[in-house]
Each structure stands twice: as structure tokens, then as C-alpha cells.
C-alpha positions in Angstrom: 95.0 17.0 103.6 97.4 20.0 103.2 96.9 22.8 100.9 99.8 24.9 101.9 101.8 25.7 98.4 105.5 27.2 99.0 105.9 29.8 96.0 108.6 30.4 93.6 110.0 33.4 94.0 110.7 33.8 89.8 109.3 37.2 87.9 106.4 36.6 85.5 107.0 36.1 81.7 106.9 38.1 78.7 105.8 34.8 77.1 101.9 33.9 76.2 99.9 32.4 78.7 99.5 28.9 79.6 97.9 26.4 81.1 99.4 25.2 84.3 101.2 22.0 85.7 100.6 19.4 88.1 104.0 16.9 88.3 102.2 14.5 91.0 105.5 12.6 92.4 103.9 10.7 95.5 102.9 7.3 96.7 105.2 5.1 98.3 106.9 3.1 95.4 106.3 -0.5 97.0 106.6 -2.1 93.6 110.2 -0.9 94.2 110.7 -2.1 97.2 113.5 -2.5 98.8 115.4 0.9 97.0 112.4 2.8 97.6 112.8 2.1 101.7 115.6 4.5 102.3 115.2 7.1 98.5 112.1 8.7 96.9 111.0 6.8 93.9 111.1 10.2 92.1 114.9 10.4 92.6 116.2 7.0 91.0 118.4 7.7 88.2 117.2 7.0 84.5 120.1 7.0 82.5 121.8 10.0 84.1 119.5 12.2 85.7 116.2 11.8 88.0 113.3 10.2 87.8 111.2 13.8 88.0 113.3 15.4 85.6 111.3 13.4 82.8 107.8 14.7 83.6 109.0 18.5 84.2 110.9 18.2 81.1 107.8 17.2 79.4 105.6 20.1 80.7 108.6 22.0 79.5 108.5 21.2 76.4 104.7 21.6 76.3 105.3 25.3 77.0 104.0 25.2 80.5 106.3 27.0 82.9 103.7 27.5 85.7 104.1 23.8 87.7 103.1 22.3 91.0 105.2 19.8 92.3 102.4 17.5 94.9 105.0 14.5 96.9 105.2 12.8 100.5 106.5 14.9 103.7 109.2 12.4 103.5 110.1 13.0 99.8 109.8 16.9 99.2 112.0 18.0 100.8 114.9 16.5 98.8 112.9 17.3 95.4 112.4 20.8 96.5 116.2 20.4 97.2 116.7 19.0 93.6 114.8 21.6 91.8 114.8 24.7 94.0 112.3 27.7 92.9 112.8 27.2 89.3 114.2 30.2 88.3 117.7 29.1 87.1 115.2 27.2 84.5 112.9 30.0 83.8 110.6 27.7 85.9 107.8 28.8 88.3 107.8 25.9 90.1 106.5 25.2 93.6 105.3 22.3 96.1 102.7 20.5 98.0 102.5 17.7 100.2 99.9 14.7 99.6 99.7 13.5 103.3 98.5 9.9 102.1 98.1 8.2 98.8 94.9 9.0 98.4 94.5 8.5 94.6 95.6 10.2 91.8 92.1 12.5 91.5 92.7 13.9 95.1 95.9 15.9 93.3 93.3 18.5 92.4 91.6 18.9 95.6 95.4 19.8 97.3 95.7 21.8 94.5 92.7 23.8 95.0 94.4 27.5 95.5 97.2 26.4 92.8 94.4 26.2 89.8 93.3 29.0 88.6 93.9 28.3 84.5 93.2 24.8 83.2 95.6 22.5 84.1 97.8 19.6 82.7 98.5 17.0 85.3 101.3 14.5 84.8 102.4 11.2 86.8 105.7 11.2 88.2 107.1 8.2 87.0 105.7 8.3 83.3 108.8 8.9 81.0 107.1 9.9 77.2 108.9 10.5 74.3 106.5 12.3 72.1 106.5 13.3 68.7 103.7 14.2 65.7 101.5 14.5 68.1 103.6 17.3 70.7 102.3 20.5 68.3 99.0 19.3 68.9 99.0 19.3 72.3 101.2 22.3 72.5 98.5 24.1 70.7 96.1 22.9 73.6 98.1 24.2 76.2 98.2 27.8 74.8 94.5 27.8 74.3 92.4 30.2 76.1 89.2 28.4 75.6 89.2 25.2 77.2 85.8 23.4 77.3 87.0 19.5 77.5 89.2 17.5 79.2 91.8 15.6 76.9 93.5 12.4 77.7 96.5 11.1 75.9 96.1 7.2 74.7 98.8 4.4 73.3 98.6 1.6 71.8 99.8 -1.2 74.1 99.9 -5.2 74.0 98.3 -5.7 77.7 95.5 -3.2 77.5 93.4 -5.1 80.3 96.3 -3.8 82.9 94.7 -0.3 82.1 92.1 2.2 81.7 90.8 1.1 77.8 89.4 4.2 75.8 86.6 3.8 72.6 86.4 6.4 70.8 84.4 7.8 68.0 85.7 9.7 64.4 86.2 12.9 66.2 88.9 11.8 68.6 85.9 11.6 71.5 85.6 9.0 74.1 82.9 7.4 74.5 83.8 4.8 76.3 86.3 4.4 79.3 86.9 1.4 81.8 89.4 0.5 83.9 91.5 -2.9 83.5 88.8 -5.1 81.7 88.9 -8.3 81.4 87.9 -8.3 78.2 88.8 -5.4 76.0 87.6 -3.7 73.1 90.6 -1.8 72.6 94.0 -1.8 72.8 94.4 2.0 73.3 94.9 2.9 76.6 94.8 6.3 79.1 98.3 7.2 80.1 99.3 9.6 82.4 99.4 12.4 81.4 96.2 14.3 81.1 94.0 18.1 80.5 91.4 19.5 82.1 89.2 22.7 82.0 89.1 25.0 85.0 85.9 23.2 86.6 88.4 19.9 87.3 88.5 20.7 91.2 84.8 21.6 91.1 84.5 18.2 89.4 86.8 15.9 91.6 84.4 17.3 94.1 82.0 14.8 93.3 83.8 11.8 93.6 83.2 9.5 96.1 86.5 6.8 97.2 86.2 3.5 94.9 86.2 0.3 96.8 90.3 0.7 97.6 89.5 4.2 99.4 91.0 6.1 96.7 89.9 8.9 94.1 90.1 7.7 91.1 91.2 9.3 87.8 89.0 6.5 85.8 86.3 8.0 87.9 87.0 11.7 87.3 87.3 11.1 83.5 84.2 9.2 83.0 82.6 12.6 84.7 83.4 14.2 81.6 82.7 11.4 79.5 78.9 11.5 80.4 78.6 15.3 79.6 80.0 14.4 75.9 83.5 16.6 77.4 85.7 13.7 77.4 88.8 13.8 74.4 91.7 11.9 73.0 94.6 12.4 71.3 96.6 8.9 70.3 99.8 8.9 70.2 101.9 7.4 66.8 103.8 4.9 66.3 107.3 7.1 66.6 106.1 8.2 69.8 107.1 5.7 73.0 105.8 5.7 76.6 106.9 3.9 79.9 105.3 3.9 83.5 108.7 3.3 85.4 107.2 2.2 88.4 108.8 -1.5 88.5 112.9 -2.6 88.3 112.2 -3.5 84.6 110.5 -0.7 83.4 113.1 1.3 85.5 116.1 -0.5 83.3 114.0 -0.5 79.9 113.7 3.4 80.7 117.2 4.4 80.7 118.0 1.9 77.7 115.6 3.5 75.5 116.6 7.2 77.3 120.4 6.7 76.5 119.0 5.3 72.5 117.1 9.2 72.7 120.6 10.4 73.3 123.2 8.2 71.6 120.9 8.0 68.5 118.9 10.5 67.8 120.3 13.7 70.0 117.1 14.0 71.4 117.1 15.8 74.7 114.2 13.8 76.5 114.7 15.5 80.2 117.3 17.8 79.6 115.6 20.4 81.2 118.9 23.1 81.1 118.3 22.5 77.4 115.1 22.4 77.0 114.6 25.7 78.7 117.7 26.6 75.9 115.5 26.1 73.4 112.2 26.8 74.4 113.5 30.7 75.1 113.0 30.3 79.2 116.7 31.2 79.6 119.2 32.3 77.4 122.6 30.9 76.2 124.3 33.2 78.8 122.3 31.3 81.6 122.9 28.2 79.9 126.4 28.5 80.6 126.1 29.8 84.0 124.4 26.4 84.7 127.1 24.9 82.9 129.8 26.5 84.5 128.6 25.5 88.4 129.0 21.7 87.3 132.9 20.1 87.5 134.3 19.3 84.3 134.3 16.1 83.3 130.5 15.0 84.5 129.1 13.4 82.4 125.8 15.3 82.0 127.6 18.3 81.9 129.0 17.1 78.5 125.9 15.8 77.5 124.1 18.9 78.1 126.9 20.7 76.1 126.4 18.4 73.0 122.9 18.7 72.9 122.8 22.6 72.9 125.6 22.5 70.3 123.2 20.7 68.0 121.8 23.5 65.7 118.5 21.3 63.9 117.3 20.2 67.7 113.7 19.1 67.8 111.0 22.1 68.1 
């Protein structure tokens, strides 16, 4: 297991601070297979940018600029290549290898000398499109006091596919279990989740599930028996897709380019998102503007979108 983390070389904010971010952007996309033989999962287009520009953009957006960037030896290299340091964006942004897919849990352990605040983790091929419920967990992420781990639930029509969540009034879990066969929900764990500064400390514990991986279910339900366990459910206005197979891959960009076409909404516009959320400012924007050839296509988009004065906040 490496631990070795490659900085960012951008000056500390004047802004608040935050929790950090963990974009985990590895395993080897088999359900992919054959495009994932010869290109990292991470770098397939959805609608017209990468894969990985979806969960950075939604850390963005979440006010975290602090983010770890965990992939294969094969694949970092070109992400790192994609996304640099961070500091045209504002971004602090750096990377670590995951030397096997060891589960999603083991993210923490590599991460080990990367957390040092609570952290949000988010999986590299979940594309969200939040909405009510973003100021909510915005508030989260600016908290200073972070006692519980929070996971983030939908409503879906095959909840036996996932980890199912019961909770109580207050939004607590109470129960969590991982692809039923029978389930008593059809709310389900997504992936994106919080956790407190004792996560690493936590993951720890866990011992590999029958498939030889750490397991997130596993990590969760940790929490879940000390009564630390919270959910926030996302609305009906709010849409989530895991693009890990070629139809969620098409159904991503269709309902990305709607975002766009529609409703201006700059889901993974991460020049304009860092626009908006003060990381850069309009002169910057433009720099970034001005090193892509006229005519590109997301060069115009990203020029419509910052043009539009009532964007989202």
C-alpha cells in the first residue's frame, strides 16, 4: 500500500475552513470492458468533459478546495496530467496511488497523512446533480464540530442492488445492509459520504469481507452501532447516476447535456464553478478561457454559463 501524497504547490485561502476531499478514482472498470483496456475509466467523456470532473466539481461546489485524488499507477499519471496542482482552479489538489482494489474503506488508510480535518469521500464515477438538499450539506462541510458520520441516500427502484438504510425521525440510521434480498427500504447509500476525524482510526478495525475487500458497508455500520451513523435523503429534484456500465455512461451525458441545454446548470464545470464559488476571479476565468482555441465547444459553454447572472448558489 503506498502513502506517498504529491502536493499542490497552491497558497492557502483567505476563505473559512473546510473539511477535506477524497475523489477515489481507481479500480479497474471491467464492467467497461473493452474501452477501459487501453483509457482510465475516470477519463471517458460525459457529454463534453471527463468522467472525474463530475466528482471534483461536486466537492467544489460543496466548498471543499482541499482534495485527494487516490487512482491506479497506470491511471494517475494522465489525471494528474488532466488536473495538474489545482491552482488555475483555486484548487489544492493532490494524488495517491491505490496499488490494488482493495475496497473502497482502504481509501482512508492510503490516506492516512492526507486527513487531518474530517473528510468527505466521493466515488469517482458517481455523477449527482443535487439540489434542496446542497446548503445542507454545505453547512456540514464548514462545520468545526463533527461528531458523526453522514451518508447521503436516494430513492431508487432496485434497492436490493445496494446498501438499504432505515432510518428513524431524526434523519439517523439505524439500520444498514448491503444488497438484501428482501428490502425494507427503497433508500439507498450512494457514494458520496462524511466522516469525523477518527475515520482512519475506525477503518482500522475492519477486517477484509469474504471478497478480500474493505468494505464501506462495514465501516458505516461501525458508526451505526455507536448511535454516530446519519442521513441526509436526497429530493425528488435531485438525480444521481453510478456511471460505471455503457448505459449508465450514455444515460449520464443525456441527462448532463438536459443540465445544460435546459436548465444552465453547470454540473462539472469546474472553471465556473470555481467562478462562482470566489476560488478564482473573472480575470482568471478568462485566462483559462483564453488558452482554449476558439470554436471548442466547452470553451463556449463555459462562456454561456458564466454569462448567466441568476446561476445556482
Amino acid at each position: 500500500m503506498s502513502r506517498r501524497i504529491y502536493p499542490a504547490i497552491l497558497i492557502l485561502s483567505t476563505h473559512n475552513k473546510s473539511m477535506k476531499g477524497i475523489v477515489l478514482a481507481g479500480g479497474s472498470g471491467t464492467r467497461l470492458y473493452p474501452i477501459t483496456k487501453g483509457v482510465s475509466k475516470q477519463l471517458l467523456p460525459i457529454f463534453d468533459k471527463p468522467m472525474i470532473y463530475y466528482p471534483l466539481s461536486t466537492l467544489m461546489d460543496l466548498g471543499i478546495r482541499e482534495v485527494l485524488i487516490i487512482s491506479t499507477m497506470r491511471d494517475l499519471p494522465n489525471i494528474k496530467m488532466l488536473l495538474g496542482d489545482g491552482s488555475r482552479l483555486g484548487m489544492q489538489l493532490s494524488y495517491c496511488v491505490q496499488e490494488k482494489p482493495n475496497g473502497i474503506a482502504e481509501c482512508f488508510l492510503i490516506a492516512d497523512d492526507f486527513i487531518d480535518e474530517p473528510v468527505v469521500l466521493i466515488l469517482g464515477d458517481n455523477i449527482f446533480v443535487l439540489s434542496d438538499e446542497l446548503s445542507q450539506l454545505r453547512h456540514l462541510t464548514q462545520s468545526e464540530n463533527i461528531d458523526k458520520a453522514q451518508i447521503l441516500l436516494c430513492s431508487v427502484k432496485d434497492p436490493e442492488r445496494f446498501g438499504v438504510a432505515d432510518c428513524n425521525e431524526d434523519g439517523d440510521v439505524v439500520r444498514l445492509i448491503e444488497k438484501p434480498k428482501i428490502p425494507t427500504s427503497n433508500l439507498v447509500s450512494v457514494g458520496l459520504y462524511f466522516y469525523p476525524l477518527d475515520v482512519v482510526e475506525k477503518t482500522k478495525k475492519l477486517m477484509p469481507s469474504s471478497r478480500g475487500e474493505l468494505e464501506i458497508t462495514d465501516l458505516n455500520n461501525l458508526y451505526l452501532k455507536e448511535g454516530r451513523l446519519h442521513a441526509v435523503q436526497m429530493n425528488d429534484k435531485s438525480r444521481w447516476l453510478d456511471a460505471g456500465t455503457p448505459d449508465s455512461l450514455l444515460e449520464s451525458s443525456v441527462m448532463i447535456e438536459q443540465e445544460y441545454r435546459e436548465h444552465k446548470n453547470p454540473v462539472g464545470y469546474i472553471e465556473v464553478l470555481a467562478l462562482r464559488r470566489g476560488l478564482i476571479n473573472e480575470e482568471q476565468f478568462e485566462s483559462i478561457l483564453q488558452k482554449m482555441k476558439v470554436g471548442i465547444p466547452y470553451r463556449e459553454h463555459l462562456r454561456s454559463l458564466a454569462a448567466i447572472s441568476n446561476m445556482r448558489d
